[in-house]
GUKOLVEX-628546 format. One record per residue: residue in three letters; x negated, y, z of N, C-alpha, C, CB in turn. Coordinates in Angstrom, 2 decimals. Glycine has a CB too. Layout:
ALA,X,Y,Z,X,Y,Z,X,Y,Z,X,Y,Z
...
//
This chain:
UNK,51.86,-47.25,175.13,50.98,-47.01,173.98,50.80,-48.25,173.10,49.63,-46.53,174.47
UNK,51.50,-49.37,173.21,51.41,-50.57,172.31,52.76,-51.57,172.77,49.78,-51.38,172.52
UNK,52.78,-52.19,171.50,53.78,-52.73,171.22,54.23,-53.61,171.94,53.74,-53.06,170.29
UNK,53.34,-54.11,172.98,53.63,-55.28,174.34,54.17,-54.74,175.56,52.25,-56.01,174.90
UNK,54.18,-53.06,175.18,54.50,-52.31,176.26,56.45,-52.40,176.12,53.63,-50.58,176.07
UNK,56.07,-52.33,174.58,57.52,-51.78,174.25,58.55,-52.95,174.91,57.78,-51.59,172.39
UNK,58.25,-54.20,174.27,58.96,-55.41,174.77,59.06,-55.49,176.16,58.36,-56.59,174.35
UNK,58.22,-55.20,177.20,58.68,-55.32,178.47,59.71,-54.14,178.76,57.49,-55.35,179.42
UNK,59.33,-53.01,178.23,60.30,-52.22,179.38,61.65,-52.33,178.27,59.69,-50.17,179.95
UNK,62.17,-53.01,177.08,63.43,-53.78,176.35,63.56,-54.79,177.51,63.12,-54.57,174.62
UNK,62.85,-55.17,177.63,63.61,-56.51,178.78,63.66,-56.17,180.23,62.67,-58.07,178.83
UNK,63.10,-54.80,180.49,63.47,-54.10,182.05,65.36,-53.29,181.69,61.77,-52.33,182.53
UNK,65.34,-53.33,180.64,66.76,-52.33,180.28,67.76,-53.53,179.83,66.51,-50.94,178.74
UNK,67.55,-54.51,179.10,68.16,-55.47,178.53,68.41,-57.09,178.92,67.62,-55.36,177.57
UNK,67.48,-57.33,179.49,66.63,-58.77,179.46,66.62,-59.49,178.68,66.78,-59.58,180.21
UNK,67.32,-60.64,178.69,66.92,-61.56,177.37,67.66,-61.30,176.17,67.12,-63.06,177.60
UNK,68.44,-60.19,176.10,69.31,-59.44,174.89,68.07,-58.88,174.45,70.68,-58.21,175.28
UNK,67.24,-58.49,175.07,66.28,-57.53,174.20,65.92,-57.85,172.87,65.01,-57.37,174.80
UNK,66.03,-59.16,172.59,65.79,-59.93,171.59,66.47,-59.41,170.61,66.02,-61.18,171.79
UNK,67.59,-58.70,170.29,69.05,-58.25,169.46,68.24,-56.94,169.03,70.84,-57.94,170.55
UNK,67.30,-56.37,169.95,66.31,-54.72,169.30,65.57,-55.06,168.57,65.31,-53.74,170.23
UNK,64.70,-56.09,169.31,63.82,-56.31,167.93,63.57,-56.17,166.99,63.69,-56.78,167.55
UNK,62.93,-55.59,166.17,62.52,-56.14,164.19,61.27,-56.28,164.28,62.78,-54.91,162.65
UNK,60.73,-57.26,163.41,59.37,-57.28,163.34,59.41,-58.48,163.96,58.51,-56.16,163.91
UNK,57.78,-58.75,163.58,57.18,-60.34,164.02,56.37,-60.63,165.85,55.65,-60.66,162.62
UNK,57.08,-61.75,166.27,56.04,-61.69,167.63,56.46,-62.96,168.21,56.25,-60.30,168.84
UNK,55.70,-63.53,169.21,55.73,-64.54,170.34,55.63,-63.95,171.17,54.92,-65.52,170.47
UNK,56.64,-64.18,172.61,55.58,-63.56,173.62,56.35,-64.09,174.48,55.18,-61.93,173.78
UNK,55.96,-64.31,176.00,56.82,-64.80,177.52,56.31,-63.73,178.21,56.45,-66.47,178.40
UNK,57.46,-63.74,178.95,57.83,-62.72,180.57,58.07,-63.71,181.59,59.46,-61.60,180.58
UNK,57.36,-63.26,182.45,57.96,-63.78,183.73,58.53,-62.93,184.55,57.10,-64.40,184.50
UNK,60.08,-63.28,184.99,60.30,-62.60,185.31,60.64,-63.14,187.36,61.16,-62.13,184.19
UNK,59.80,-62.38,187.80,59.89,-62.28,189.61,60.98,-62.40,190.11,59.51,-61.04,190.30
UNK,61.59,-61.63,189.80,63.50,-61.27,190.74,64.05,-62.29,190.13,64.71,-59.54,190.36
UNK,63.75,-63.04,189.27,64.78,-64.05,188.82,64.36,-65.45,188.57,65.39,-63.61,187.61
UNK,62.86,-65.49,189.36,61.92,-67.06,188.85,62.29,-67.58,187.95,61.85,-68.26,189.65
UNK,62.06,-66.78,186.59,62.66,-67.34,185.46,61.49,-67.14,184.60,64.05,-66.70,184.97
UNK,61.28,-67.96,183.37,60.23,-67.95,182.23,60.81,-67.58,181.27,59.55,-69.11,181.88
UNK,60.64,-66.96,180.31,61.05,-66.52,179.25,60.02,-66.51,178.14,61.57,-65.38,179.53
UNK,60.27,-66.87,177.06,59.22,-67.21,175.64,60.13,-67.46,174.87,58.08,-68.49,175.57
UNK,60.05,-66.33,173.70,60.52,-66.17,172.34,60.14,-66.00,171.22,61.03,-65.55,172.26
UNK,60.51,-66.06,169.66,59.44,-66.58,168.86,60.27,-65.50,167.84,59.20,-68.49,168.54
UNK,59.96,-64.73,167.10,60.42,-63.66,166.02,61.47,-64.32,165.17,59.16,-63.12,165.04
UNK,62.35,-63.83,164.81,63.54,-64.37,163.77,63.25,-65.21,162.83,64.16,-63.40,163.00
UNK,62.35,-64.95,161.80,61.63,-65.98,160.54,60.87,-66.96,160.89,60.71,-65.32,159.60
UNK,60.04,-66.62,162.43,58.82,-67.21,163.06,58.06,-67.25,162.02,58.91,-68.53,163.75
UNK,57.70,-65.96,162.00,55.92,-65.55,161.47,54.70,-66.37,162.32,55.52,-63.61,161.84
UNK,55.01,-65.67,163.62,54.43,-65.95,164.56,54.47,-67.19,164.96,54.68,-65.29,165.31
UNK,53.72,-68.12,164.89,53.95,-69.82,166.02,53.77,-69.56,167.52,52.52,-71.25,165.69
UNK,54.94,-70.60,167.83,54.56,-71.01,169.53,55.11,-72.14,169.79,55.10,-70.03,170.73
UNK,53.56,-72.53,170.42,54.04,-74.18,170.83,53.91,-74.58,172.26,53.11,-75.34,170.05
UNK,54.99,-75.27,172.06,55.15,-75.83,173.30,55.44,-77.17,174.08,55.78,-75.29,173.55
UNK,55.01,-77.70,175.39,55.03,-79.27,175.42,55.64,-79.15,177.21,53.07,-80.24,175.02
UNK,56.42,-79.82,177.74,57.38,-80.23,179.02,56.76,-81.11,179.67,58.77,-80.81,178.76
UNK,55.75,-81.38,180.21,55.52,-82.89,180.85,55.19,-82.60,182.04,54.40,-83.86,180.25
UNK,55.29,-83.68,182.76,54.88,-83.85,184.32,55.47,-82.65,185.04,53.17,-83.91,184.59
UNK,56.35,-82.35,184.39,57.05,-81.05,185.07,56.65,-79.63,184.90,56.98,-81.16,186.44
UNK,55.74,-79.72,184.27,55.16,-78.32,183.61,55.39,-78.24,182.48,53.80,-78.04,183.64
UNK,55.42,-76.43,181.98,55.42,-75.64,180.96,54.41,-75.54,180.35,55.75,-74.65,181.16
UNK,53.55,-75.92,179.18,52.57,-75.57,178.39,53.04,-74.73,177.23,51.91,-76.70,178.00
UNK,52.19,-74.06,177.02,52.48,-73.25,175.83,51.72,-72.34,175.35,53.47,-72.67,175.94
UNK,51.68,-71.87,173.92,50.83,-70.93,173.48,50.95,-70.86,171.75,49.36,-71.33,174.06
UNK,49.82,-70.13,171.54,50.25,-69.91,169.88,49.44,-70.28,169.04,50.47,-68.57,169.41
UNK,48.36,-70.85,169.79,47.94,-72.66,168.86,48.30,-73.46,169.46,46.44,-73.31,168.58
UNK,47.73,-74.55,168.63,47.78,-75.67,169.06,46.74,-76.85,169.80,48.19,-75.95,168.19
UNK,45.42,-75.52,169.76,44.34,-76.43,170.10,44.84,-75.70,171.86,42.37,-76.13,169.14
UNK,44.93,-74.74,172.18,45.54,-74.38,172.94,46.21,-75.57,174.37,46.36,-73.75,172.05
UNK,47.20,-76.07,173.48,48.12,-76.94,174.01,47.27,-78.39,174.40,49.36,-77.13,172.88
UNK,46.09,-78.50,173.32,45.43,-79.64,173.42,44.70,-79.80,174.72,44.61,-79.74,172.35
UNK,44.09,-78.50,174.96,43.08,-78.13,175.85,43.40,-78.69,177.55,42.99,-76.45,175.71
UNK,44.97,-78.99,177.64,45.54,-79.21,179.06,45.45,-80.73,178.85,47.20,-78.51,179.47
UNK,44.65,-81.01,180.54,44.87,-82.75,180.81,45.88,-83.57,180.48,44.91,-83.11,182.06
UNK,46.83,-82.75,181.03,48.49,-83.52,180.88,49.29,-83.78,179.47,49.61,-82.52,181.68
UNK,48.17,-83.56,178.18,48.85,-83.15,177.22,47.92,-84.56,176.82,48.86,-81.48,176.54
UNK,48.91,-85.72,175.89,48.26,-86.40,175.17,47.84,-86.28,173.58,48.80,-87.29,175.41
UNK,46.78,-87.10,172.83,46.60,-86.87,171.31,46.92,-87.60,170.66,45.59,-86.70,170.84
UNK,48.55,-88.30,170.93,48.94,-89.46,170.15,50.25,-88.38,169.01,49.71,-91.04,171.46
UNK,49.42,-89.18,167.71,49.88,-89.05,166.47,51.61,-89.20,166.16,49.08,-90.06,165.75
UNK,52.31,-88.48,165.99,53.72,-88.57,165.79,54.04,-88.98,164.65,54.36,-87.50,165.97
UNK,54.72,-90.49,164.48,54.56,-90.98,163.72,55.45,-90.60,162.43,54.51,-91.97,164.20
UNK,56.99,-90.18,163.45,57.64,-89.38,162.57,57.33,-88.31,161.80,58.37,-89.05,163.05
UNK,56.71,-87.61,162.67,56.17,-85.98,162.01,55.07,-86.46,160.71,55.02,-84.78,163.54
UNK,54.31,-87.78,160.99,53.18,-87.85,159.72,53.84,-87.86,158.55,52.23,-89.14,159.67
UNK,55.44,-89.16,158.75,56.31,-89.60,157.41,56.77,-87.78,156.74,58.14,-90.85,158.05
UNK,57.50,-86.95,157.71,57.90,-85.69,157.33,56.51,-85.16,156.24,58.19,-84.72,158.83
UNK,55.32,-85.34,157.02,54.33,-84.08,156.45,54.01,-85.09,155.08,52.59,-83.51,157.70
UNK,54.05,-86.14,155.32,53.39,-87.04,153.52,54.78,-86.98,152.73,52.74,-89.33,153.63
UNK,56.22,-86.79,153.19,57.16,-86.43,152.28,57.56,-84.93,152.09,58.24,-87.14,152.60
UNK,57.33,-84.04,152.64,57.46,-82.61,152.83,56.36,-81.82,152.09,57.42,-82.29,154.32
UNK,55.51,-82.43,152.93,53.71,-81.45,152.58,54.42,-80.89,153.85,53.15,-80.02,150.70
UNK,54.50,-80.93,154.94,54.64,-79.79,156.08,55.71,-80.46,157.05,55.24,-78.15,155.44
UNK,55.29,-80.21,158.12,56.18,-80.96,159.27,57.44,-80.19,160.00,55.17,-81.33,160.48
UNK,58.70,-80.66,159.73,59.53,-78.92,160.04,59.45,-79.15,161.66,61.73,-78.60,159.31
UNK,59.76,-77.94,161.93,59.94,-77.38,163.28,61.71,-78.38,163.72,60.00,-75.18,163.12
UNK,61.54,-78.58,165.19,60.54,-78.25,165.66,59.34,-79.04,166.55,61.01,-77.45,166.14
UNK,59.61,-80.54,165.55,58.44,-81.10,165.61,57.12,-80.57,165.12,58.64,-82.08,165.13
UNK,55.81,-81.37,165.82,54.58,-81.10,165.26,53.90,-82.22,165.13,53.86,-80.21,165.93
UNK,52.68,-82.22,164.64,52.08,-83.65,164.23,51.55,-84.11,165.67,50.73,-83.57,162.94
UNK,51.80,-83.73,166.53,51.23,-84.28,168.08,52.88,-84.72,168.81,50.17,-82.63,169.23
UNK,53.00,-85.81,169.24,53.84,-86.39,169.75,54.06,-85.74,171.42,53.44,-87.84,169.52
UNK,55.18,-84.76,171.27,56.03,-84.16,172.50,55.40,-82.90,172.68,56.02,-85.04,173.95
UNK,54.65,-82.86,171.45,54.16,-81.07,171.41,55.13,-80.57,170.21,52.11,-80.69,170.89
UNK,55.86,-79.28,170.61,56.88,-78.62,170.02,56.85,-77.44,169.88,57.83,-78.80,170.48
UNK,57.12,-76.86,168.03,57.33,-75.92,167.80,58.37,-75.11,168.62,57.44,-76.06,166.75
UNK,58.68,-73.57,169.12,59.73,-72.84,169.47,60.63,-72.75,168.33,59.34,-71.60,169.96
UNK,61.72,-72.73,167.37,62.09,-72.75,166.47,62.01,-71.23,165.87,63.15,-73.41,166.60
UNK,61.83,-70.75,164.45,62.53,-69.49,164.59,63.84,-69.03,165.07,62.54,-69.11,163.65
UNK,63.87,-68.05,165.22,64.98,-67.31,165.96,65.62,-67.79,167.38,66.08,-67.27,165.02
UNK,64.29,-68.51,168.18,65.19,-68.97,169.13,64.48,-68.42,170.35,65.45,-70.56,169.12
UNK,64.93,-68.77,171.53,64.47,-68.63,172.77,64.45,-69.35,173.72,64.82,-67.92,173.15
UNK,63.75,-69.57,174.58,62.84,-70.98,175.43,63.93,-70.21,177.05,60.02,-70.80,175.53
UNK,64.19,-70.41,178.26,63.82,-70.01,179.53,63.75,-71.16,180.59,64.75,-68.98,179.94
UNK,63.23,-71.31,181.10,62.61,-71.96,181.88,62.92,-71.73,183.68,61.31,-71.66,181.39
UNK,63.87,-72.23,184.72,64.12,-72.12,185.78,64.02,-73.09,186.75,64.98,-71.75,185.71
UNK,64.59,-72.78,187.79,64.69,-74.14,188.68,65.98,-74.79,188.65,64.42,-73.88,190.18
UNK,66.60,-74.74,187.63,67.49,-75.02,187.05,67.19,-76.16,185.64,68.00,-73.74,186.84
UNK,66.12,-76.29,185.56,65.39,-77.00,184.42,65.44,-75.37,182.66,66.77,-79.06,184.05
UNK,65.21,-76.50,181.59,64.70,-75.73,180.67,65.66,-75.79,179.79,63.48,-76.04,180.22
UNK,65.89,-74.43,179.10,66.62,-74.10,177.84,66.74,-73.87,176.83,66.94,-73.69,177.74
UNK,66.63,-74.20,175.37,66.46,-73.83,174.27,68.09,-72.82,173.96,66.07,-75.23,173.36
UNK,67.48,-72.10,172.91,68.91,-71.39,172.63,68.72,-70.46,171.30,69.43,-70.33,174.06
UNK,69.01,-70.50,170.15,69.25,-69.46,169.11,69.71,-68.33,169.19,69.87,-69.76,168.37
UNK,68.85,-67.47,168.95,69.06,-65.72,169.57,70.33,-65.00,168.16,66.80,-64.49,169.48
UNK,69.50,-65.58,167.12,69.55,-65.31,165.52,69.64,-66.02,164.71,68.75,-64.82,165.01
UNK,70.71,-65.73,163.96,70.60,-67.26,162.97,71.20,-65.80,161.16,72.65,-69.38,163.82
UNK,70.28,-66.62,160.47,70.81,-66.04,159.20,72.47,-66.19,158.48,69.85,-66.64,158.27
UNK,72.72,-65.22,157.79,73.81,-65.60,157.49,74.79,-65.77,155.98,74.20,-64.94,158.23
UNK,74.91,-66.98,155.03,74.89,-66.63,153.89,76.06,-66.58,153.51,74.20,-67.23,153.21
UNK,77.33,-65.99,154.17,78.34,-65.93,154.17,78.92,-64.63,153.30,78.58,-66.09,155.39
UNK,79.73,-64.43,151.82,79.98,-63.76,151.14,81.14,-62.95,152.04,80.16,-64.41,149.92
UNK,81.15,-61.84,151.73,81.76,-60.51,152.24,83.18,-60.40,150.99,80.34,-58.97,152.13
UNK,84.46,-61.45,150.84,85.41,-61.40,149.87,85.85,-59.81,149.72,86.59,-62.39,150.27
UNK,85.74,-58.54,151.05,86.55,-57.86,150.73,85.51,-56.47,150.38,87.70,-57.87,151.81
UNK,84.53,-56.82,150.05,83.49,-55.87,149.72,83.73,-55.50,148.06,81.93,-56.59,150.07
UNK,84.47,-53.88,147.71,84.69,-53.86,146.40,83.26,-53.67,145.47,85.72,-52.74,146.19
UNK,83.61,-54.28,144.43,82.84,-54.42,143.10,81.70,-53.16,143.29,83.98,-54.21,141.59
UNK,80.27,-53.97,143.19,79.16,-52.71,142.84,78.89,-52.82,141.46,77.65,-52.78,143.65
UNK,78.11,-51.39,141.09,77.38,-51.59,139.82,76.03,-52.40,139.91,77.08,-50.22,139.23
UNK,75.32,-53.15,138.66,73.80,-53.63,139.39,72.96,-52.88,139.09,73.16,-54.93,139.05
UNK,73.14,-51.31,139.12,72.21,-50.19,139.59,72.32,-50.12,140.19,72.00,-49.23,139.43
UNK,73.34,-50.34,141.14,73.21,-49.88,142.56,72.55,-50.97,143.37,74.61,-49.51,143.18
UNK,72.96,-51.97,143.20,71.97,-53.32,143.87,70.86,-53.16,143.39,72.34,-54.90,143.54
UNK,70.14,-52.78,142.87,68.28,-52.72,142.17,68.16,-51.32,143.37,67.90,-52.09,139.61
UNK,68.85,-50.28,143.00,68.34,-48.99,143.99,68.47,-49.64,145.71,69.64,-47.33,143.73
UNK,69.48,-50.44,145.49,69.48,-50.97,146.95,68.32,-51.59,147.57,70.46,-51.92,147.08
UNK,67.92,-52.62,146.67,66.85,-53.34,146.66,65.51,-52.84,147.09,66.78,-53.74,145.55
UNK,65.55,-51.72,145.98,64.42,-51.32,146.09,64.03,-50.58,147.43,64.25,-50.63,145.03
UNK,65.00,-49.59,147.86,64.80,-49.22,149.22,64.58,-50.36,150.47,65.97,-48.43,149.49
UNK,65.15,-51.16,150.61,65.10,-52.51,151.28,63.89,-52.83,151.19,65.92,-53.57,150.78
UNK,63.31,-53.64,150.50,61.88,-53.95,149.96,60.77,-52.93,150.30,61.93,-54.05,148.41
UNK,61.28,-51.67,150.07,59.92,-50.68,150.00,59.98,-50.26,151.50,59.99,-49.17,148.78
UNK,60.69,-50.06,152.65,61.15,-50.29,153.64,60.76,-51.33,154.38,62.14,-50.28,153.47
UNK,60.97,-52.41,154.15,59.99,-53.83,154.89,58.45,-53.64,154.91,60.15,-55.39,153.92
UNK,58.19,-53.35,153.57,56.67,-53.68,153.80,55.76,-51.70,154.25,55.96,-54.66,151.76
UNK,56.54,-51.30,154.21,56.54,-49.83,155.17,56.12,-49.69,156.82,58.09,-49.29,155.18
UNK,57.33,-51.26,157.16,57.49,-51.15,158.53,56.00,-52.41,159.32,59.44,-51.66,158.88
UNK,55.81,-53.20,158.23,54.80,-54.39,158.22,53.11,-53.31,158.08,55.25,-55.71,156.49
UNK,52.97,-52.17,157.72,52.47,-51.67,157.38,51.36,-50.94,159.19,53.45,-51.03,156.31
UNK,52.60,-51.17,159.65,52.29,-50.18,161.11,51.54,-51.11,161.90,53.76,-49.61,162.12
UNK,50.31,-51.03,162.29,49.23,-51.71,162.74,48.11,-51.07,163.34,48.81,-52.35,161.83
UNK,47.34,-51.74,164.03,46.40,-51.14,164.84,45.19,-51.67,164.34,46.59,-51.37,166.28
UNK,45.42,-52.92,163.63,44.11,-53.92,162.81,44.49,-53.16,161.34,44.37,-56.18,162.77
UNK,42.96,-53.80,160.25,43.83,-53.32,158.95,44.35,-54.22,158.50,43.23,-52.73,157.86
UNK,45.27,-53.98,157.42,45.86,-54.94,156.96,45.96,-55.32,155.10,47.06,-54.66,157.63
UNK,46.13,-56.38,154.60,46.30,-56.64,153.48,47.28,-57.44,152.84,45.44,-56.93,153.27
UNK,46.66,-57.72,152.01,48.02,-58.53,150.89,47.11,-60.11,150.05,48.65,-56.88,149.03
UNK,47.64,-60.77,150.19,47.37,-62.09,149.58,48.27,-62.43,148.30,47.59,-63.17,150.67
UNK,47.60,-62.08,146.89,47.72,-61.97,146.01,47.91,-62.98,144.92,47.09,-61.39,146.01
UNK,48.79,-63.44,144.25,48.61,-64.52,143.37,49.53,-63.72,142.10,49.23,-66.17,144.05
UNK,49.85,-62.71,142.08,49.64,-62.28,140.75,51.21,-62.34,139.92,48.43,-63.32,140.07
UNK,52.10,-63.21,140.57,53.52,-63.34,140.66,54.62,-62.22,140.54,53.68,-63.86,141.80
UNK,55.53,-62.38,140.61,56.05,-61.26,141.22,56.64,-60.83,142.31,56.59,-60.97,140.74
UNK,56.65,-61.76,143.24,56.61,-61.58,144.93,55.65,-60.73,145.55,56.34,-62.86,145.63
UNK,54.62,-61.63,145.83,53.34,-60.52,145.69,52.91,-59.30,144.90,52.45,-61.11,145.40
UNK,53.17,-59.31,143.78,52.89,-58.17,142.94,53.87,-57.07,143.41,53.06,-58.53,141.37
UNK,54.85,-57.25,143.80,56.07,-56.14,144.49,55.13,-55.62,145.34,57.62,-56.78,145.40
UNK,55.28,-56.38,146.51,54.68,-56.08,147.82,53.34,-55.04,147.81,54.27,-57.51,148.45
UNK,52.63,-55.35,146.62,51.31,-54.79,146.58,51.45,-53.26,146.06,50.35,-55.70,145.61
UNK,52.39,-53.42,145.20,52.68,-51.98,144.77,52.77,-51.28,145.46,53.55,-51.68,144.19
UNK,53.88,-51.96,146.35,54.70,-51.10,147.39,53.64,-50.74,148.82,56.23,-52.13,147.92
UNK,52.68,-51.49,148.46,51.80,-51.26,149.46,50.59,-50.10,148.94,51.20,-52.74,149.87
UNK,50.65,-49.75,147.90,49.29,-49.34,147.59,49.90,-47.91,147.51,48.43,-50.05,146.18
UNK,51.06,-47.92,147.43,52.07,-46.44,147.07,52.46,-45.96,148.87,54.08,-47.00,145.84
UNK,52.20,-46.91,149.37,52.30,-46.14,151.23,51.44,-46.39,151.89,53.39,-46.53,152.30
UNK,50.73,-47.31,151.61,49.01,-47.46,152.67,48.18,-46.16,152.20,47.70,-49.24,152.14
UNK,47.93,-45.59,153.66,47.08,-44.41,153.31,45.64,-44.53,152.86,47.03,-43.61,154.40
UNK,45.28,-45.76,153.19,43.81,-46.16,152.64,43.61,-46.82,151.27,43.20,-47.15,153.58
UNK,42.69,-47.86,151.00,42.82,-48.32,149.70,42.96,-50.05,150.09,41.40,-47.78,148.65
UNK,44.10,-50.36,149.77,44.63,-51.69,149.75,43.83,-52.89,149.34,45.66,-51.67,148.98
UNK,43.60,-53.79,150.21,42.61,-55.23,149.93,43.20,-56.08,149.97,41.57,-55.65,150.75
UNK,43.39,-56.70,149.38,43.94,-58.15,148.49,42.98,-58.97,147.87,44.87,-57.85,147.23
UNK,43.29,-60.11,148.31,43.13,-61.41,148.09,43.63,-62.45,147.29,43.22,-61.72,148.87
UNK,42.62,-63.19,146.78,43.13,-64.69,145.73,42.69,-65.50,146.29,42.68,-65.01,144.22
UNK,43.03,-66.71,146.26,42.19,-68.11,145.94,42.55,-68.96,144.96,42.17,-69.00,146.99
UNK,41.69,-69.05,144.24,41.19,-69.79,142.83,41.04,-71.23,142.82,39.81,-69.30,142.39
UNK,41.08,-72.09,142.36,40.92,-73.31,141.68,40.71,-73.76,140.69,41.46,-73.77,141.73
UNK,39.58,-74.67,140.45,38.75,-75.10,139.59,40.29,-75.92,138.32,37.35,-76.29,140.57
UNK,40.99,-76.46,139.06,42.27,-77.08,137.85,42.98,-75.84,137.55,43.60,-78.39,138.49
UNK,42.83,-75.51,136.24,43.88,-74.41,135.20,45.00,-74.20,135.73,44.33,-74.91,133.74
UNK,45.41,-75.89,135.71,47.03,-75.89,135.95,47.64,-75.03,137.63,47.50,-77.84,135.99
UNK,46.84,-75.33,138.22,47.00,-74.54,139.39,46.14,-72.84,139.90,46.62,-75.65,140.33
UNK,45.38,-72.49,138.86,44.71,-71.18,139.20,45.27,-69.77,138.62,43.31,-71.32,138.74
UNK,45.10,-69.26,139.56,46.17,-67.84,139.17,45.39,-66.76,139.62,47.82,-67.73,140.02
UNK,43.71,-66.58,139.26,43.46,-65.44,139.53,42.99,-64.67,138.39,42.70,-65.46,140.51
UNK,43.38,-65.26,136.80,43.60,-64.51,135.80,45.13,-63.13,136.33,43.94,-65.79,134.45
UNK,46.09,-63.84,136.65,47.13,-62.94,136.93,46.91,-62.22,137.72,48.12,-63.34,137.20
UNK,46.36,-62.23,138.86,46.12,-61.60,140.49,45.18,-60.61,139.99,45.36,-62.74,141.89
UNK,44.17,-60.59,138.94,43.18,-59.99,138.54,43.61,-58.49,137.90,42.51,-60.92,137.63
UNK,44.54,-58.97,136.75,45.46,-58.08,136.25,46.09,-57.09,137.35,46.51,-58.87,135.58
UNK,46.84,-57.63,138.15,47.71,-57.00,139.10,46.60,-55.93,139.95,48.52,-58.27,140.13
UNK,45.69,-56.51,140.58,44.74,-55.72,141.23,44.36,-54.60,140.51,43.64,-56.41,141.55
UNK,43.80,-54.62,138.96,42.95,-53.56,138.52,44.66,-52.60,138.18,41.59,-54.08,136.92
UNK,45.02,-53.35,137.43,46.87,-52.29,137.37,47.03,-51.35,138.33,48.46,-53.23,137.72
UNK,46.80,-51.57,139.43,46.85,-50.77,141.04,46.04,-50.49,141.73,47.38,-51.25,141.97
UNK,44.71,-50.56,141.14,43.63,-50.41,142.10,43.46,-50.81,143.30,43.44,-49.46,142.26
UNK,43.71,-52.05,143.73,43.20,-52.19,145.35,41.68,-53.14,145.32,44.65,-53.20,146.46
UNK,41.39,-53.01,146.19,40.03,-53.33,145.82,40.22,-54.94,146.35,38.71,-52.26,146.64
UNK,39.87,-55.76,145.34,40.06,-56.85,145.43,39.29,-58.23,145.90,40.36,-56.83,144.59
UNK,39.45,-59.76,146.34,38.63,-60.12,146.56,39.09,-61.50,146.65,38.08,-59.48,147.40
UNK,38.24,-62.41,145.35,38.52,-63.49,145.05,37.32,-65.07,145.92,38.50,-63.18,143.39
UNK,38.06,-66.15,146.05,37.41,-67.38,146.56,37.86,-68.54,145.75,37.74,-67.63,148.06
UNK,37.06,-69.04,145.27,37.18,-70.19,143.97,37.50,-71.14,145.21,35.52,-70.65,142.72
UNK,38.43,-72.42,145.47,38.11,-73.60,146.26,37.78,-74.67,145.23,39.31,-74.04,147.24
UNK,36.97,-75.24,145.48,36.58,-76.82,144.71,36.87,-77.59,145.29,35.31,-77.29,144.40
UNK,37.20,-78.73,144.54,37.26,-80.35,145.30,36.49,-80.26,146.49,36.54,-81.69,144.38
UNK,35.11,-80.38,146.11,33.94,-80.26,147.35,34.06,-79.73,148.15,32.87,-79.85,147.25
UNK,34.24,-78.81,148.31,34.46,-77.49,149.57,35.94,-77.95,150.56,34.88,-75.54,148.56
UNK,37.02,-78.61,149.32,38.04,-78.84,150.43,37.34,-80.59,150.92,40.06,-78.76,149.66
UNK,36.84,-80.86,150.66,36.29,-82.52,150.94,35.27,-82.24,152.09,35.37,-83.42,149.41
UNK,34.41,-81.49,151.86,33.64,-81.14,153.39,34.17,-80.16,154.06,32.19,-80.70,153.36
UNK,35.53,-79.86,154.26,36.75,-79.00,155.26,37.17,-79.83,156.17,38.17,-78.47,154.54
UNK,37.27,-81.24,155.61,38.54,-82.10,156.48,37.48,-82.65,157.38,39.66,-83.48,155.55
UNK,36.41,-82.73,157.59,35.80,-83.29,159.05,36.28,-82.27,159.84,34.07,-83.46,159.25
UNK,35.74,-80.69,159.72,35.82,-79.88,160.70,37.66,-79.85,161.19,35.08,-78.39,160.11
//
C-alpha cells in the first residue's frame, strides 16, 4: 500500500538492478540478511539528498545532515576545499559537503557496503549523445512531443499522499509546470513566491500574473536584508 513497499519487493525480484525500474525521486537502504550486505541509493537527478560519512569502520548515513552530525564519531571540521567550491560556485558539488569526510551519495549512484569493504557505483548516467541515424522530424512534431513529455512528468510528480505544490517565479519553467498542474491536480493548486526588496532581483510582479491567469491560489513572502541577517545565527 506505499511506495517503500514497492521498492523492497523490486529488490526481492531484482536486487540491486531494481534501480533500472525505478522513475521518480527517492533515497533509501536495504539491508539485506542472506547477503550481509548494505545497500543505499539516491534517485537519478538526486532530488532526494543522502549523506554519508566511513569512519572508525562504520556506516553513517541519512538524509540530513544534522543527522550525520548527531554521531560521536563524526567530526565538525570545516572543509576547506568545499568552502573555496561554495564562495566560487555559490554551492558545493557533490560529492563533497561543507563538513570534512561527510559525503554526498552522488546522483544516479549506488553505495553497498560488505565485509568486503565499501562501494560506490553509477546505476545511471545521462546521455547527450545525438542519434545520426534518426530521420528528419517536423518541429510540430517535437512541440507535440514535448508537450506530452512535460505534461506526463509533472502528472507522475503529481501522485502523493502529502499535498503538493509549485514554487513559482513567473518564468517559463515554472509557468509550464503550473499549467500543467492546475489542468491535472484535482484540487486547487498552491503556489508560491519569494520576493525581494531589490527590483533587480524580484519576480513576484510576474508570478502574480501567472497565478491569477490560472487560478491557483497563491502565496507570496517578501525576504529583506533583515530577515536574511537574523537567519544566519539560527
Amino acid at each position: 500500500h506505499t511506495d517503500t513497499e514497492v521498492i523492497l519487493h523490486l529488490y526481492e525480484e531484482f536486487g540491486a538492478d531494481c534501480l533500472q525500474h525505478l522513475n521518480g525521486i527517492f533515497a533509501f537502504a536495504i539491508w539485506d540478511t542472506d547477503r550481509q550486505e548494505l545497500i543505499i541509493a539516491r534517485d537519478r537527478m538526486g532530488i532526494k539528498p543522502l549523506y554519508y560519512v566511513h569512519v572508525n569502520g562504520r556506516l553513517i548515513f541519512g538524509s540530513e545532515m544534522k543527522v550525520i552530525l548527531c554521531h560521536p564519531d563524526v567530526r565538525r571540521d570545516i572543509d576547506l576545499i568545499s568552502l573555496n567550491e561554495y564562495l566560487s560556485y555559490e554551492y558545493v558539488p557533490s560529492p563533497r559537503t561543507i563538513i570534512r569526510d561527510v559525503y554526498r551519495l552522488e546522483a544516479g549512484h549506488a553505495l553497498s557496503l560488505d565485509r568486503s569493504g565499501l562501494k560506490i557505483w553509477p546505476y545511471w548516467n545521462i546521455t547527450l549523445s545525438r542519434s545520426e541515424s534518426r530521420p528528419p522530424v517536423n518541429w510540430n512534431d517535437y512541440a507535440a512531443g514535448l508537450y506530452e513529455v512535460l505534461k506526463n512528468s509533472v502528472q507522475k510528480e503529481l501522485v502523493s499522499d502529502v499535498p503538493v505544490g509549485v514554487l513559482l517565479s513567473g518564468g517559463i519553467d515554472s509557468s509550464t509546470v503550473a499549467a500543467f498542474m492546475t489542468e491535472l491536480y484535482p484540487g486547487t493548486v498552491q503556489s508560491f513566491t519569494i520576493g525581494f526588496e531589490e527590483h533587480s532581483f524580484n519576480e513576484i510582479p510576474y508570478s502574480r500574473q501567472v497565478a491569477q491567469h490560472l487560478g491557483t491560489q497563491h502565496h507570496e513572502l517578501v525576504l529583506t536584508s533583515q530577515m536574511a541577517a537574523e537567519l544566519v545565527p539560527q
